[in-house]
C-alpha positions as CSV (number, residue, x, y, z in Angstrom):
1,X,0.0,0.0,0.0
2,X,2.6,2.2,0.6
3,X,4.5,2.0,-2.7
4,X,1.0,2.8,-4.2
5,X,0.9,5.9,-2.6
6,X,4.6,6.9,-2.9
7,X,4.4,5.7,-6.6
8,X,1.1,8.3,-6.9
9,X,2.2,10.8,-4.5
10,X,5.9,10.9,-6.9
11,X,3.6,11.1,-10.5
12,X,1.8,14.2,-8.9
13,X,4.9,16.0,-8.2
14,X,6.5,15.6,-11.3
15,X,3.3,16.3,-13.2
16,X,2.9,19.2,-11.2
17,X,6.5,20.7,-11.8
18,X,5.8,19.7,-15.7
19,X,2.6,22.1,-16.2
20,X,4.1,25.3,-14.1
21,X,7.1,25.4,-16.7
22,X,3.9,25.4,-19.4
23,X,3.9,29.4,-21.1
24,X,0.9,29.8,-23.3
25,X,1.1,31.1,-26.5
26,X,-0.7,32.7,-29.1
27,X,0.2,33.2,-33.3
28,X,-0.7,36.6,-34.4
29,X,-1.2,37.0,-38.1
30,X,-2.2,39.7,-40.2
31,X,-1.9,41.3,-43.6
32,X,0.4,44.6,-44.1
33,X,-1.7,47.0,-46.2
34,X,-1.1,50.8,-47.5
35,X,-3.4,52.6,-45.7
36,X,-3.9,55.0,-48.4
37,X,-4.2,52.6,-51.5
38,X,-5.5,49.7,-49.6
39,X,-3.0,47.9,-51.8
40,X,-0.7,44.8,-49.8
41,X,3.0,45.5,-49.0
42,X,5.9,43.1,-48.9
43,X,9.0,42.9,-47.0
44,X,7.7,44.6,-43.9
45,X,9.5,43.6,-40.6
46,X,7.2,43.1,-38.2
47,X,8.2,42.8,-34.4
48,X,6.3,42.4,-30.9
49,X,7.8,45.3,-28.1
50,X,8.9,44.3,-25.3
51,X,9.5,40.8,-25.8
52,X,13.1,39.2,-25.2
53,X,13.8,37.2,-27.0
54,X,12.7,39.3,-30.0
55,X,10.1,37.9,-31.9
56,X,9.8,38.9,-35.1
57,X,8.7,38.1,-38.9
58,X,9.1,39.5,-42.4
59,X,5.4,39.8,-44.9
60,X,5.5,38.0,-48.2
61,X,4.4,39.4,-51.4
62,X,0.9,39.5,-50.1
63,X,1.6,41.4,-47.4
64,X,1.0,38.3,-45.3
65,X,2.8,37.8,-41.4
66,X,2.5,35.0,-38.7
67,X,4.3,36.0,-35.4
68,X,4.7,32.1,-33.5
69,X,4.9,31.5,-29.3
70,X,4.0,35.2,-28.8
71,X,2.9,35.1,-25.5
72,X,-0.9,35.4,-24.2
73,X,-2.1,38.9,-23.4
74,X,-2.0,42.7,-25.1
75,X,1.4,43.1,-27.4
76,X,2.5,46.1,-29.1
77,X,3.0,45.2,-33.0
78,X,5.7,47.2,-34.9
79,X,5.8,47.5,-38.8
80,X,8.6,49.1,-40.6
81,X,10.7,49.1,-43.8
């Protein structure tokens, strides 16, 4: 009986110490557009503020970003050329 309970009591610890290391994440994606034109614009570096490391990500041709394991919550998004 006892090694049940050790054997249980041991699986809850480690699973416990497993799911506080757990960070949530989010993907933000989005298209870059001209905001007088409407038309999409490529080769935009686009980065979250305040987020080390830097996460960041360049649009295609279609103007078209994914920013991966951005973490939950508000973010500041930067564009620029």
């Amino acid at each position: 009986m006892r090694k049940i309970i050790s054997s249980v009591l041991l699986f809850m610890i480690s699973f416990l110490s497993y799911t506080q290391n757990t960070v949530f994440t989010q993907t933000i994606r989005g298209t870059v557009l001209d905001e007088q034109s409407g038309h999409t614009i490529g080769s935009v570096t686009i980065t979250v503020d305040g987020i080390r490391p830097s996460i960041a990500a360049m649009s295609d041709s279609g103007g078209n970003f994914k920013l991966h394991q951005v973490p939950i919550g508000r973010q500041t998004i930067r564009a620029s050329f």
